[in-house]
N, C-alpha and C positions, 0 to 999 in steps of 0.2 A: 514311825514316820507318817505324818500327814497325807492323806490320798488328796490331790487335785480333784477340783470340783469334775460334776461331768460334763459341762460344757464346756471346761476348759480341755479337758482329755480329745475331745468332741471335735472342739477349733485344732489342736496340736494335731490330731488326726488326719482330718481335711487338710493343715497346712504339709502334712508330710505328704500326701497324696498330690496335693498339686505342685509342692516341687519336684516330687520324680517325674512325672510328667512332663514337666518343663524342659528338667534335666535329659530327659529322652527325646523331646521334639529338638531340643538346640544341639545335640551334642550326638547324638545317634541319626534321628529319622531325617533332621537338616540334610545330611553327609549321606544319602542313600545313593547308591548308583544301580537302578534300575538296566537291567536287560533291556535295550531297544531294537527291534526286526525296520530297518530303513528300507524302505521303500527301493526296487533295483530302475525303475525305468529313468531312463538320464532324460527323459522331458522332464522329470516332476522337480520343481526346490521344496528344499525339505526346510521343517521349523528347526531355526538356529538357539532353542528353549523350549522350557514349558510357560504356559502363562496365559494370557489375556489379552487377546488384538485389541488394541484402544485406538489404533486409529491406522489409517490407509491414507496415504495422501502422495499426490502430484508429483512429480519433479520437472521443471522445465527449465531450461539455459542455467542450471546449477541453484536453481532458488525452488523453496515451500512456500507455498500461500499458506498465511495464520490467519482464516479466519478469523476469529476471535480479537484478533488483534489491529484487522486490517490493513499489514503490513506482509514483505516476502522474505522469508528466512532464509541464508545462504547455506548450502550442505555444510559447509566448512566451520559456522558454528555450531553443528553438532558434532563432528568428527573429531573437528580440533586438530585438524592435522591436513597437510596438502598432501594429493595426490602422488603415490610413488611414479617418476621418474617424469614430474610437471603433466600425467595427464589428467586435466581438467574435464571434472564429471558433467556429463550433459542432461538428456531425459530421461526419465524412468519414475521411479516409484518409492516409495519411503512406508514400511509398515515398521508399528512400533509395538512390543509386547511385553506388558508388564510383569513380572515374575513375583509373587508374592512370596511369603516366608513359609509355605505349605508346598508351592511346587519342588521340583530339583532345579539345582543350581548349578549341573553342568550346562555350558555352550556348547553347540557341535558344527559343523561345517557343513552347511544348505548344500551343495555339491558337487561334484569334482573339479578339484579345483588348485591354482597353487599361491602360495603364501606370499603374497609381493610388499608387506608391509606391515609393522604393527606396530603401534604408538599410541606410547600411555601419557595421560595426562593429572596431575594432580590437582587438588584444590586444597585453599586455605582451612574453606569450610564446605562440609557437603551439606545440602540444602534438603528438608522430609519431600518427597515423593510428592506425598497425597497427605490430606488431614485424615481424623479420626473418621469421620461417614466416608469416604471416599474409598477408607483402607477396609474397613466394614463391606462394602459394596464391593470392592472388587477380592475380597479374600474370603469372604464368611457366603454372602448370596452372591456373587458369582454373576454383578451387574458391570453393564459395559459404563464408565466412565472417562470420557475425553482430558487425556493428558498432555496430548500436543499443545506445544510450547510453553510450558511452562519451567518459570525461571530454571528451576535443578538440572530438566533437559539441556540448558547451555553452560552452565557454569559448573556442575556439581564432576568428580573425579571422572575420567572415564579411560577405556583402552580400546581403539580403532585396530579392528585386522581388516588387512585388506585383501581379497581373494578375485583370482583370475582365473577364470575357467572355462568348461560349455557348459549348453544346456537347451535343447533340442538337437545337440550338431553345430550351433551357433556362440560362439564367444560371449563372454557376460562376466564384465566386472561386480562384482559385491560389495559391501562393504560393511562390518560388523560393528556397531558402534555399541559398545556395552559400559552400560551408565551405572555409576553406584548410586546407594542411596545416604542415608542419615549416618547410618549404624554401618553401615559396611567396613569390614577391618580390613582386606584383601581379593585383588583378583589374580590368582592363577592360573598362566600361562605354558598349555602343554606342546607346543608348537614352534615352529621356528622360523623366519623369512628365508626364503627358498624352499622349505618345506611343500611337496606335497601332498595333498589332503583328499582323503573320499566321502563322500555323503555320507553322515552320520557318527564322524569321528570327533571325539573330544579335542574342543581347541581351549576350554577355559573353564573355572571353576568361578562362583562369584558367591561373596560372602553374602550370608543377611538379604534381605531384599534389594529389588535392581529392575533394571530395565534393558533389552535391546531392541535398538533403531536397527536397521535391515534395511540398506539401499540396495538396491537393484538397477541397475543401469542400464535399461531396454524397456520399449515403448512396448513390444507386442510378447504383453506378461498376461494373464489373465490369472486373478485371483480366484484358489478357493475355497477360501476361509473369508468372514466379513468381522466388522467389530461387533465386541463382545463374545467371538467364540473362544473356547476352549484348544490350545493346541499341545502338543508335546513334542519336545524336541526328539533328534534324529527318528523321529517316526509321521509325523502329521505332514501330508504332505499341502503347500499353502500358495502353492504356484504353478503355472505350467506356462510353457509356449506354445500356442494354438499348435495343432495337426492339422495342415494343410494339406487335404486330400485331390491328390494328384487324378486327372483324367485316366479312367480304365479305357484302354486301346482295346477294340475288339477287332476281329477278324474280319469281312466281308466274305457270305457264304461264297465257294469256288461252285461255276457251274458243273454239273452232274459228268462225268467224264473225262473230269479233269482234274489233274493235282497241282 
C-alpha cells in the first residue's frame, strides 16, 4: 500500500489536531461551571455574567438615549415584556455585557432577591451580534466596542427575569434581559416566578454567544466597573449604593466632680 505524501500526513495531522480542539472548546470547556466565592456584603450588585461592559447608559421616565442614533429608546423594547403586576419602570441605569464564546455561559442573580417574572420571547431570525473585527476586538484583544442599539439588541430572541429585592437595606427592582445571538440553540432556565434567589445563584444557562442588558431601577447606584472591563459573574462586584455616613454623636466633657 501506497504511503501518503508527507504533506499530506502533515495537513491530516494539523486537521486532526484542530478539530479535537474544537471538539473540546464547543463541547467540554463551553459547558465549564467554575466555583464562584460571591461577594457577602448586601450593598454590592454582583455581575449577572462573565463578559465585556460595552456600555453604561441612563434610564429616565422609562426611555435610553441612542446617541448614535439621535433618538430615545423605551425599556420595553429591550425587555420585550411589561412590567409584572403594570409597574412601570422609572430612572435608573442600563449596563450591557457581552459574553463571548470563551466566557462561561451561566447567568446568576446580582442579589437577593425574588423572582416576580420571566418571559421569553422568540424571533423569526436571530440577527450576528457584531461583525468579524468587532468579534476579533471584543474576544481575542479584549477591546471595548459600543453595541448599544443595535438592531439584534431589539429584535433578536431574548428571555427577561425579573427580580425584586434590596440593596443597601433599600428596595431595587432588576431586570435581566438576556439576548441571544446568531448561533444560539437554547436558553435554560433554572428558576421559577415566585422563587427566591440569593447573590450568585444560577438563574440561566445560554447557548453559544449572547448578551445581558442589566436594568437597575435606582438613581443613587454608583458604578464600579467602566466600559471595556472585564467582569465575572456571581463574583465581580459592578455596583453599590453609596454609604451614607451618618454624624458620630460625641459626648461633651462632664465637669471634674461630676457624673
Amino acid at each position: 500500500m501506497k504511503r501518503l505524501p508527507r504533506f499530506l500526513r502533515v495537513l491530516l495531522s494539523i486537521a486532526a489536531v484542530w478539530a479535537a480542539v474544537l471538539y473540546f472548546l464547543q463541547r467540554i470547556w463551553f459547558y465549564r461551571d467554575p466555583v464562584r466565592v460571591t461577594p457577602a456584603d448586601p450593598d454590592l450588585l454582583i455581575s449577572p455574567c462573565d463578559g465585556q461592559v460595552v456600555y453604561i447608559r441612563r434610564v429616565q421616565g422609562g426611555q435610553i438615549t441612542a446617541q448614535k442614533l439621535g433618538e430615545s429608546i423605551a425599556v420595553t423594547e429591550i425587555t420585550h415584556a411589561q412590567w409584572p403586576e403594570g409597574a412601570a419602570p422609572g430612572n435608573g441605569w442600563l449596563i450591557g455585557i457581552y459574553m463571548s464564546p470563551l466566557d462561561v455561559h451561566f447567568n446568576y442573580a446580582p442579589l437577593s432577591a425574588q423572582v416576580t417574572g420571566i418571559v421569553h420571547n422568540g424571533a423569526k431570525l436571530n440577527l450576528p451580534m457584531v461583525d468579524l473585527w468587532e468579534y476579533v476586538q471584543l474576544t481575542y484583544l479584549r477591546r471595548a466596542v459600543d453595541l448599544f442599539a443595535k438592531r439584534y439588541a431589539l429584535e433578536n430572541e431574548r428571555q427577561t427575569v425579573f427580580l425584586e429585592g434590596t440593596l443597601g437595606g433599600e428596595p431595587l427592582k432588576v431586570a435581566m434581559v438576556e439576548i441571544a445571538d446568531k448561533f444560539v440553540n437554547k436558553i435554560s432556565t433554572y428558576v421559577r416566578v415566585g422563587e427566591a434567589v440569593r447573590p450568585g445563584q444560577k438563574v440561566s444557562f445560554i447557548e453559544r454567544g449572547s448578551q445581558v442588558d442589566l436594568f437597575v431601577f435606582a438613581e443613587d447606584i454608583e458604578f464600579l466597573v467602566g466600559v471595556g472591563d472585564q467582569v465575572y459573574g456571581a463574583q465581580t462586584p459592578i455596583a453599590q449604593r453609596p454609604v451614607v455616613q451618618r454624624p458620630v454623636a460625641h459626648r461633651l466633657p462632664q465637669p471634674s466632680g461630676q457624673r
